[in-house]
mmJSON file of the N, C-alpha and C atoms, coordinates in Angstrom:
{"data_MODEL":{"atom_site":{
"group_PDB":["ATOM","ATOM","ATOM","ATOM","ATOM","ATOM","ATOM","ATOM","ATOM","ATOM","ATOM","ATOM","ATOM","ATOM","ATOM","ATOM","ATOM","ATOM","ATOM","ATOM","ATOM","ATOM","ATOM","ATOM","ATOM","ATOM","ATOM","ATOM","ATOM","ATOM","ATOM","ATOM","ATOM","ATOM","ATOM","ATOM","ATOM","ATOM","ATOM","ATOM","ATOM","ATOM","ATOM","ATOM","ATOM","ATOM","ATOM","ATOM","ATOM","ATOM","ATOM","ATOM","ATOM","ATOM","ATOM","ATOM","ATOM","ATOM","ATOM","ATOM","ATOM","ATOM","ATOM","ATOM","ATOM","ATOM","ATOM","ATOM","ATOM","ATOM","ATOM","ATOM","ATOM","ATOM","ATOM","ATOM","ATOM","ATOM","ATOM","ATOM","ATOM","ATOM","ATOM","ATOM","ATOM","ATOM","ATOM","ATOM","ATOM","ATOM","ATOM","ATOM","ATOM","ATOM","ATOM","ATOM","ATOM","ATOM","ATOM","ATOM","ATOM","ATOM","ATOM","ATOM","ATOM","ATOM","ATOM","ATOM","ATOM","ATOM","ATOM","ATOM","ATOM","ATOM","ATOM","ATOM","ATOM","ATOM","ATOM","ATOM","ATOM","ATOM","ATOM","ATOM","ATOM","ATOM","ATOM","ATOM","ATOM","ATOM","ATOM","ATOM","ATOM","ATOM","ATOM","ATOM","ATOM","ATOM","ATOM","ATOM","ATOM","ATOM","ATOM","ATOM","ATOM","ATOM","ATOM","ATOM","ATOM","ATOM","ATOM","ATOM","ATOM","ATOM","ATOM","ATOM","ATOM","ATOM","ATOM","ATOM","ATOM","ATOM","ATOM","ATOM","ATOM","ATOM","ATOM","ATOM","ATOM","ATOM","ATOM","ATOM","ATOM","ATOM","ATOM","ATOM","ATOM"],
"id":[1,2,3,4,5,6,7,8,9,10,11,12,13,14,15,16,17,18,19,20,21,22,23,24,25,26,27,28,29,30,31,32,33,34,35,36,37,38,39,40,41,42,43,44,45,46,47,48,49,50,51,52,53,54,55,56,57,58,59,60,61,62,63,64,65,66,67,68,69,70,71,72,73,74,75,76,77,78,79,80,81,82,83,84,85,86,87,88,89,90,91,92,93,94,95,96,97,98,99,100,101,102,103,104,105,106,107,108,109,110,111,112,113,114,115,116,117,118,119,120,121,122,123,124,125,126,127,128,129,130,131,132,133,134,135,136,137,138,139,140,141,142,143,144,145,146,147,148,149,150,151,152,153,154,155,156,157,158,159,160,161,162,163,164,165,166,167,168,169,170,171,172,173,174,175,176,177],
"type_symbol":["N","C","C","N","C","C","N","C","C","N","C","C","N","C","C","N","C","C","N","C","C","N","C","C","N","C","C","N","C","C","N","C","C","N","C","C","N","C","C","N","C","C","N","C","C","N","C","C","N","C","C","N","C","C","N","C","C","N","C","C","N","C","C","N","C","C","N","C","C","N","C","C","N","C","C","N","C","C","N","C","C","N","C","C","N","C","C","N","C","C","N","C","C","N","C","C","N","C","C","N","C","C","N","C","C","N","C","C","N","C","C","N","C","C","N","C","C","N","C","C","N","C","C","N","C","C","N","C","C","N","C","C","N","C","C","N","C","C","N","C","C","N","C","C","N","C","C","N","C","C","N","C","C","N","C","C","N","C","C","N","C","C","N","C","C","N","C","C","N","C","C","N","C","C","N","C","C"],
"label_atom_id":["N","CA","C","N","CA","C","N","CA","C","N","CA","C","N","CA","C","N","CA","C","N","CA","C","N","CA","C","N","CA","C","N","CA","C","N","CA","C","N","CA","C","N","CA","C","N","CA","C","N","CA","C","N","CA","C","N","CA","C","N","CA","C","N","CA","C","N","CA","C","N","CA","C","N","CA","C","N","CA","C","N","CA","C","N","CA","C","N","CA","C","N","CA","C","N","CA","C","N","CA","C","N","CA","C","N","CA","C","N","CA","C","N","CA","C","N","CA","C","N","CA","C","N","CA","C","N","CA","C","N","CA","C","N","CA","C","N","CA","C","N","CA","C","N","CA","C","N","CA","C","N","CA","C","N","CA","C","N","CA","C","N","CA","C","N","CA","C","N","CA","C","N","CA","C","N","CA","C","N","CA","C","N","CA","C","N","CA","C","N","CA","C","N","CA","C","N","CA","C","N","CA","C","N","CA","C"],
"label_alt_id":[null,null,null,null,null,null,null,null,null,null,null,null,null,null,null,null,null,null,null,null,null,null,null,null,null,null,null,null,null,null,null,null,null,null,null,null,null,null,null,null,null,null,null,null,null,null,null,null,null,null,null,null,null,null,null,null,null,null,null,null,null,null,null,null,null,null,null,null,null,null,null,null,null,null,null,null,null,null,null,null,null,null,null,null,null,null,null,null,null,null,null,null,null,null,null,null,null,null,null,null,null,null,null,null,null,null,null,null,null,null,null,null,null,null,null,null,null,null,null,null,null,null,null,null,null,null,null,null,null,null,null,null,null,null,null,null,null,null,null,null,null,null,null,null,null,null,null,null,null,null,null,null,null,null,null,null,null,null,null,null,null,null,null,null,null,null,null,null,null,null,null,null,null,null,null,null,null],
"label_comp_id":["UNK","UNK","UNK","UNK","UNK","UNK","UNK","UNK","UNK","UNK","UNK","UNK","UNK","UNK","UNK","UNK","UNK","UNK","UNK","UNK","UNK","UNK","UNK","UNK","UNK","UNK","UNK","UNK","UNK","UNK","UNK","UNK","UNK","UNK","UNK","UNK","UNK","UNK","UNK","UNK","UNK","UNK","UNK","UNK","UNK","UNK","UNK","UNK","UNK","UNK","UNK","UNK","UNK","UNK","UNK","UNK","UNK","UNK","UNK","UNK","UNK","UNK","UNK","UNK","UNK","UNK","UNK","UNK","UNK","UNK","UNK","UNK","UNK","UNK","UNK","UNK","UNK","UNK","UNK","UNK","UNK","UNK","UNK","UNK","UNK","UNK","UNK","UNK","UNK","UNK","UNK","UNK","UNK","UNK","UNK","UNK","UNK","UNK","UNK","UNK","UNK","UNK","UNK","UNK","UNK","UNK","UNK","UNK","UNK","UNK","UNK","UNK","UNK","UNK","UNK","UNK","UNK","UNK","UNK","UNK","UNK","UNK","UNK","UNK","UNK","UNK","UNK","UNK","UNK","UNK","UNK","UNK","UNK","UNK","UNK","UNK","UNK","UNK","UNK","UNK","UNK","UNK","UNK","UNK","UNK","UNK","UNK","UNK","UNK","UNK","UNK","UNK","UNK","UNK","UNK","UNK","UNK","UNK","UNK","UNK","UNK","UNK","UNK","UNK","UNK","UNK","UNK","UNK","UNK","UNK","UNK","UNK","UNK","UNK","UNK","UNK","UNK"],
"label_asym_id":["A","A","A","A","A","A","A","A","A","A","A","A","A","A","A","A","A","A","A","A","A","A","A","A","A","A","A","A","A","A","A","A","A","A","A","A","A","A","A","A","A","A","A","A","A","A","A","A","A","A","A","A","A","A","A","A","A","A","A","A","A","A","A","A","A","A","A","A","A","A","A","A","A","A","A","A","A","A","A","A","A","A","A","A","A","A","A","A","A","A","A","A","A","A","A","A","A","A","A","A","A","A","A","A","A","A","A","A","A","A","A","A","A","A","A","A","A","A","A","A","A","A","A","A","A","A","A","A","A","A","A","A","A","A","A","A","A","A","A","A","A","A","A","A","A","A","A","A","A","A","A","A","A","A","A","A","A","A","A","A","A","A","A","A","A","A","A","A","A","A","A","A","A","A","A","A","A"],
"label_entity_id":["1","1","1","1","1","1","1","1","1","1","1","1","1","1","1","1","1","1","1","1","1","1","1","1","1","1","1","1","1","1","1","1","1","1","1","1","1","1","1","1","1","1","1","1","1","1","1","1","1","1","1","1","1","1","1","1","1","1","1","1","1","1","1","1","1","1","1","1","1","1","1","1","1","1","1","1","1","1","1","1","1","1","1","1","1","1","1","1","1","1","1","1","1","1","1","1","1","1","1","1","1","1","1","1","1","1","1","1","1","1","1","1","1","1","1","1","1","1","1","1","1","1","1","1","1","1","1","1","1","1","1","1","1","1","1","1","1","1","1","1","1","1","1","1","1","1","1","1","1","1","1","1","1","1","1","1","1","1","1","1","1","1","1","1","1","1","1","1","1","1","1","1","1","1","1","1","1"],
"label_seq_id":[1,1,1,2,2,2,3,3,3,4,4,4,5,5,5,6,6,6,7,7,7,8,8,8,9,9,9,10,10,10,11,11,11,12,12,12,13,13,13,14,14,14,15,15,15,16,16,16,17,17,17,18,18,18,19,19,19,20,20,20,21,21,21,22,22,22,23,23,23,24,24,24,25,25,25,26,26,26,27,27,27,28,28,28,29,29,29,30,30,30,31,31,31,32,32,32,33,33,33,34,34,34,35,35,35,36,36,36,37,37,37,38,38,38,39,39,39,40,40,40,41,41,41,42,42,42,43,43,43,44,44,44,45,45,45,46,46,46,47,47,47,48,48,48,49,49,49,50,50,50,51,51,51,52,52,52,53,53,53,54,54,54,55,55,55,56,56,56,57,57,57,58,58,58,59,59,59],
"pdbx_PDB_ins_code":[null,null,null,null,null,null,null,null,null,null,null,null,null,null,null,null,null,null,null,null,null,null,null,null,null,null,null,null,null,null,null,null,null,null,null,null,null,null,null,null,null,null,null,null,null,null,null,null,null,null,null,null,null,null,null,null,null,null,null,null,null,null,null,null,null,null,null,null,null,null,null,null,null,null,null,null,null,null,null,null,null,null,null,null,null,null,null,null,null,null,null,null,null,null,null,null,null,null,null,null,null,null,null,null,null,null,null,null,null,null,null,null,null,null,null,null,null,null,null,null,null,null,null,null,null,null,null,null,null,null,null,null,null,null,null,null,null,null,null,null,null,null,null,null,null,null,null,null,null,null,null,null,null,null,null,null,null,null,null,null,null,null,null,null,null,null,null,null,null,null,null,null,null,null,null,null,null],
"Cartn_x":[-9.77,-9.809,-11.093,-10.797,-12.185,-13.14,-12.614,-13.243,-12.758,-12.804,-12.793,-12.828,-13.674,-14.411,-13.423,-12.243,-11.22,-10.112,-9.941,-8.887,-9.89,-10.33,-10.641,-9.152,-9.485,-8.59,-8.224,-6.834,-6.757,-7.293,-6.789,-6.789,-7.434,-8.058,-8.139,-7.586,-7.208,-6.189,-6.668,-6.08,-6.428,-8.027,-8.755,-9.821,-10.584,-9.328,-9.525,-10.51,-9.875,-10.106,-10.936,-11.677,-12.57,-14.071,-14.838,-16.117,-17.336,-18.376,-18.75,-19.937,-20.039,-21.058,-20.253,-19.017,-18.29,-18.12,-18.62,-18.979,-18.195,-17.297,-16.438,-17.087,-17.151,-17.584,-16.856,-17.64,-16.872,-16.431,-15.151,-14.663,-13.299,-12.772,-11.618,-11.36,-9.803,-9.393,-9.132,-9.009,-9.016,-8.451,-7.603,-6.937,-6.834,-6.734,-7.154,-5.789,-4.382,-3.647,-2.842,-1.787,-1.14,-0.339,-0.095,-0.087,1.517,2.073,3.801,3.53,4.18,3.941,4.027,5.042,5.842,4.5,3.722,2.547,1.548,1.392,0.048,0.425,1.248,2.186,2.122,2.015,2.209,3.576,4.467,5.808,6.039,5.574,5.83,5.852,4.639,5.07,5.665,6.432,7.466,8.974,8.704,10.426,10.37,9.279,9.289,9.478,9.189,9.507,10.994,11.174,13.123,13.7,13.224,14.094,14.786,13.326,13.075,13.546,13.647,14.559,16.052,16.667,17.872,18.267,17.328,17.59,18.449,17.315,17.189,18.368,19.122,20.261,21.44,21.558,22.517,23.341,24.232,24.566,24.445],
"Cartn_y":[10.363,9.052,8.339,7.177,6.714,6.015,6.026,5.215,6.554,7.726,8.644,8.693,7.278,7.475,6.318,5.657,4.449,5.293,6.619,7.798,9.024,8.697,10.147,11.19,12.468,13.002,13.324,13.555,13.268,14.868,15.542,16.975,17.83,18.923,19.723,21.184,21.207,22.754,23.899,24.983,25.952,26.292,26.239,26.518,27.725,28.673,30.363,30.739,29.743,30.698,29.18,28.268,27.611,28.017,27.627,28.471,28.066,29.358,29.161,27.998,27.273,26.437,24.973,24.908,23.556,23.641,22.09,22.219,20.917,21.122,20.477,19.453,18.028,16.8,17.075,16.907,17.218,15.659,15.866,14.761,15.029,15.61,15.804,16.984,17.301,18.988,19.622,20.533,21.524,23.139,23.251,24.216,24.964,27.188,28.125,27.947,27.5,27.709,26.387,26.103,25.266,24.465,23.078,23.137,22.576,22.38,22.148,20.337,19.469,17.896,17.732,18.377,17.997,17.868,19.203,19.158,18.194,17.855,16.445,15.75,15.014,13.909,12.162,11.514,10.33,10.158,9.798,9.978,8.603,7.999,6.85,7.132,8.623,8.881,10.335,10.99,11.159,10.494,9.405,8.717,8.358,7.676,7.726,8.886,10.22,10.767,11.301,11.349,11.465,10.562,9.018,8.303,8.121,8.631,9.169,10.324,11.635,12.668,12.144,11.778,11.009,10.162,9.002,8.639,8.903,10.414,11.151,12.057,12.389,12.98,12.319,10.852,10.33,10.45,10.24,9.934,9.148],
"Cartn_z":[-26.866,-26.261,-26.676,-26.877,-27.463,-25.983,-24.812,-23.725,-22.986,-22.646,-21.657,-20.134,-19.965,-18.715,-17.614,-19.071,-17.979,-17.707,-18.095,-17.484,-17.231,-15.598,-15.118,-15.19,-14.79,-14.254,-12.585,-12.432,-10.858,-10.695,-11.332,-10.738,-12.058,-11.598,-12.605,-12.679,-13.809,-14.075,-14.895,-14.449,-15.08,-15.089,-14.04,-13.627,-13.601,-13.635,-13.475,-15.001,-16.08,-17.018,-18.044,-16.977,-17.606,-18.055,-19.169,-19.344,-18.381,-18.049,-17.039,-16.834,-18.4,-18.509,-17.805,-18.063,-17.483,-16.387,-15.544,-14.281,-14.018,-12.545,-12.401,-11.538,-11.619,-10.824,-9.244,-8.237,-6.952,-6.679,-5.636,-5.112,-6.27,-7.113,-7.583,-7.409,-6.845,-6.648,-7.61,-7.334,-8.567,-8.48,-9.201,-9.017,-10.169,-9.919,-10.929,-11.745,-11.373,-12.867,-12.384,-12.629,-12.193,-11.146,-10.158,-9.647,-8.829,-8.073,-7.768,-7.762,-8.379,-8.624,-7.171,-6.545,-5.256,-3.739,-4.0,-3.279,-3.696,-4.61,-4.899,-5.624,-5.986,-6.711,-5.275,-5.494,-4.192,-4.881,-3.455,-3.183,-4.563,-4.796,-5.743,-7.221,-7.52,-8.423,-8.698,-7.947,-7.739,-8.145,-7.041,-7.501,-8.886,-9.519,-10.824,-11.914,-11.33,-12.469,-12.131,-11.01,-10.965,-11.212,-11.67,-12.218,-13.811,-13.866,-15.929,-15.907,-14.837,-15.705,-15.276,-14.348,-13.851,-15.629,-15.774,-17.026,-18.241,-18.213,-19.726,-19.899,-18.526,-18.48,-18.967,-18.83,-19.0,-20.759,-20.475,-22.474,-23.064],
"occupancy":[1.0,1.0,1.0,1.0,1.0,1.0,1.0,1.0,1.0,1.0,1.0,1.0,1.0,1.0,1.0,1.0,1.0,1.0,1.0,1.0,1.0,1.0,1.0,1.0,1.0,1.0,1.0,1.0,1.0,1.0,1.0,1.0,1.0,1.0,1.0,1.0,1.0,1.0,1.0,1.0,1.0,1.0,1.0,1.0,1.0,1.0,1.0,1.0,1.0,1.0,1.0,1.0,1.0,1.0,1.0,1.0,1.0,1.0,1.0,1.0,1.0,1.0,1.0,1.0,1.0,1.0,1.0,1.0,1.0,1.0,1.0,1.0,1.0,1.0,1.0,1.0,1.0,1.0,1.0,1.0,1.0,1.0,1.0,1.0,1.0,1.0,1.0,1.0,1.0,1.0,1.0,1.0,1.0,1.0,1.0,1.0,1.0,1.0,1.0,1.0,1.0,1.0,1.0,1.0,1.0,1.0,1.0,1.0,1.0,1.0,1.0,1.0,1.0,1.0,1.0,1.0,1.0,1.0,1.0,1.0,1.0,1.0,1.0,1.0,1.0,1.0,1.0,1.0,1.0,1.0,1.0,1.0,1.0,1.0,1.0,1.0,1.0,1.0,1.0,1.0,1.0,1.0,1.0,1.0,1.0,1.0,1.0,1.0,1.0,1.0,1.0,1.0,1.0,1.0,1.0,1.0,1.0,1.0,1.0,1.0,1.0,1.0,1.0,1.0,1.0,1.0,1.0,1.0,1.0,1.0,1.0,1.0,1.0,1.0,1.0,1.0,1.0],
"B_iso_or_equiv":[0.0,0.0,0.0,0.0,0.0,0.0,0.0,0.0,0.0,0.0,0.0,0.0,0.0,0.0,0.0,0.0,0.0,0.0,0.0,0.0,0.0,0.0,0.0,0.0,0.0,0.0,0.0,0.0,0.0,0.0,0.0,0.0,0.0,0.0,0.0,0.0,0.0,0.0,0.0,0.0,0.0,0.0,0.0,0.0,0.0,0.0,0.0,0.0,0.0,0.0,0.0,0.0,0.0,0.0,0.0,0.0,0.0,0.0,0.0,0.0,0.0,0.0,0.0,0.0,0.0,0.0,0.0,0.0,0.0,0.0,0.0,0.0,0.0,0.0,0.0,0.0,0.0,0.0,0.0,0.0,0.0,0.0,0.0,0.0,0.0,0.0,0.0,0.0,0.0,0.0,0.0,0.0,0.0,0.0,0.0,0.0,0.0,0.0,0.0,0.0,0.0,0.0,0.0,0.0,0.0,0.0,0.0,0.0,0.0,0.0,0.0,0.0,0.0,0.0,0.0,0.0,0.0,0.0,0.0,0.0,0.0,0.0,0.0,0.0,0.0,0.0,0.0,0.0,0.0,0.0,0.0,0.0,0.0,0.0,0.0,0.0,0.0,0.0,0.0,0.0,0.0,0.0,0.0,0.0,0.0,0.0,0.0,0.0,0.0,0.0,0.0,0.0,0.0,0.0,0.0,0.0,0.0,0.0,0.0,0.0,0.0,0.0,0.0,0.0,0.0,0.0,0.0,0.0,0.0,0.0,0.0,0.0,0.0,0.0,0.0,0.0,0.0],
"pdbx_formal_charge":[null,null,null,null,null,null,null,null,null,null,null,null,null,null,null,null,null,null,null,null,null,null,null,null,null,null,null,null,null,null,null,null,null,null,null,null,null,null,null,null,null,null,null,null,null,null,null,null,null,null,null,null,null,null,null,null,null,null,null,null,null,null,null,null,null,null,null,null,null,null,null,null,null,null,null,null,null,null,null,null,null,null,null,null,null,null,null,null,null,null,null,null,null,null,null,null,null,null,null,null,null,null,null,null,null,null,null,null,null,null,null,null,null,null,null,null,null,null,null,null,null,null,null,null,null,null,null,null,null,null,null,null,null,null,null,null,null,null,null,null,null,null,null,null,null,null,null,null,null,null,null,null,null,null,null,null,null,null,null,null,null,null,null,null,null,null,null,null,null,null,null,null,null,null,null,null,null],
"auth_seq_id":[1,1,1,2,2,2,3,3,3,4,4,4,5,5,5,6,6,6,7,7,7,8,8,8,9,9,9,10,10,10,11,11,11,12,12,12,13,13,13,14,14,14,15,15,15,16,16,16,17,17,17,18,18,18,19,19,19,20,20,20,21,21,21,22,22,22,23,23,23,24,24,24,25,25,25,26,26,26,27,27,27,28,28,28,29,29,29,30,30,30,31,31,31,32,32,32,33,33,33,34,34,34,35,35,35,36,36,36,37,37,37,38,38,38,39,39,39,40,40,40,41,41,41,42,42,42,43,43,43,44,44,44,45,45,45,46,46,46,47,47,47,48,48,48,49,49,49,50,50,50,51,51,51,52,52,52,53,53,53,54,54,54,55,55,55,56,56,56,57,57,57,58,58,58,59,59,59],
"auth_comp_id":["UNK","UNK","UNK","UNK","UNK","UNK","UNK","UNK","UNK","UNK","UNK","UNK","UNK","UNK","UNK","UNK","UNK","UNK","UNK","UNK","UNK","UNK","UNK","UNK","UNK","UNK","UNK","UNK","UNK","UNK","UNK","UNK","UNK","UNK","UNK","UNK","UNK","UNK","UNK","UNK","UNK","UNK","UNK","UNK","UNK","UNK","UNK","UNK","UNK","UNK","UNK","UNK","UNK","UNK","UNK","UNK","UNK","UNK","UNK","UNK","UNK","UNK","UNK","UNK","UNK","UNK","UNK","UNK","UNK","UNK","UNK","UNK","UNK","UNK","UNK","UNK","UNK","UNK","UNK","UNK","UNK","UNK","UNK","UNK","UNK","UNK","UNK","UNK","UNK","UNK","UNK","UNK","UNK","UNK","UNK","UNK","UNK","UNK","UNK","UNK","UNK","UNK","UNK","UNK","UNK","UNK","UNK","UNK","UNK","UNK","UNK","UNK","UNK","UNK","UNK","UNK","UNK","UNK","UNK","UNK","UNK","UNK","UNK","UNK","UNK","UNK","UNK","UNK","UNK","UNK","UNK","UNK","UNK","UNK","UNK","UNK","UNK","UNK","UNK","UNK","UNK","UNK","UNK","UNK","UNK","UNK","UNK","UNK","UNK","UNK","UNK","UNK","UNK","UNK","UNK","UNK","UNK","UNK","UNK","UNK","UNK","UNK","UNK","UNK","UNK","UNK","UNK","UNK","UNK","UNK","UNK","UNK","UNK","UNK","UNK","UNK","UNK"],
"auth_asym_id":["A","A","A","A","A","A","A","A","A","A","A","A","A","A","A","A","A","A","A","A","A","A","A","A","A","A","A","A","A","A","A","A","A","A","A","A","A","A","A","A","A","A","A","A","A","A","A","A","A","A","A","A","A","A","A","A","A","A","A","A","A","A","A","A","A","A","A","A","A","A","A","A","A","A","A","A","A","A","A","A","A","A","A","A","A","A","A","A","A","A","A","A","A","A","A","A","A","A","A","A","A","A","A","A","A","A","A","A","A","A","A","A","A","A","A","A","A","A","A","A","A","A","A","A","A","A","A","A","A","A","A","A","A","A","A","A","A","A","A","A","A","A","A","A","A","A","A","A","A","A","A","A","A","A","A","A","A","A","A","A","A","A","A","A","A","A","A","A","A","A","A","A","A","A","A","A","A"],
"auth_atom_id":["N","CA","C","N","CA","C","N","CA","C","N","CA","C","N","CA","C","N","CA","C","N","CA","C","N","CA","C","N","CA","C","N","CA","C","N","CA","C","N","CA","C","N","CA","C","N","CA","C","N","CA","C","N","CA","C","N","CA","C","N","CA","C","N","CA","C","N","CA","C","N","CA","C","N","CA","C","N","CA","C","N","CA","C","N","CA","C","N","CA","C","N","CA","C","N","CA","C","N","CA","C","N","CA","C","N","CA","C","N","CA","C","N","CA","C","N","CA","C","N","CA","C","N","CA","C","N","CA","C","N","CA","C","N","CA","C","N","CA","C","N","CA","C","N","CA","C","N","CA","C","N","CA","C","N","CA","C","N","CA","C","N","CA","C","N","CA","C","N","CA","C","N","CA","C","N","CA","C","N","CA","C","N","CA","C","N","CA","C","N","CA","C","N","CA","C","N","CA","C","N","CA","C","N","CA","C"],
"pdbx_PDB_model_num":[1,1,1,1,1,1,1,1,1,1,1,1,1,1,1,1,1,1,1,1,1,1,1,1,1,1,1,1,1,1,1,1,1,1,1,1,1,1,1,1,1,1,1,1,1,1,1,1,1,1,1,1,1,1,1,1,1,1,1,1,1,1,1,1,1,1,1,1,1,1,1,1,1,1,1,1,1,1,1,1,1,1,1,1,1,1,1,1,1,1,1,1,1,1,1,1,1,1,1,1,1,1,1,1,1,1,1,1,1,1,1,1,1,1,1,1,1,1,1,1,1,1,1,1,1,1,1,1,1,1,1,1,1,1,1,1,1,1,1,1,1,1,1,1,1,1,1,1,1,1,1,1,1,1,1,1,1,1,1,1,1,1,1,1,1,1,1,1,1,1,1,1,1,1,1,1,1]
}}}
């Protein structure tokens, strides 16, 4: 990305097996492997991504 800093990240992943010099900014969660959309997703983007796999099913 050439501007990094206009897409933080919401969450961070795979934490378990990050190196021990990278240090995670507090105030974003963070989790050791991956995490369920359904538990930290906002219900909005949610319906959006069941509308795009709903979509992608079609013929």
């Amino acid at each position: 990305l050439d501007e990094p800093d206009r897409l933080p990240p919401d969450i961070h992943i795979f934490t378990s097996t990050k190196q021990p010099w990278i240090v995670l900014p507090p105030g974003t969660p963070a989790v050791a492997e991956y995490y369920k959309a359904s538990e930290r997703w906002p219900a909005e983007s949610l319906a959006r991504r069941a509308a795009l796999i709903a979509a992608a099913k079609k013929p």
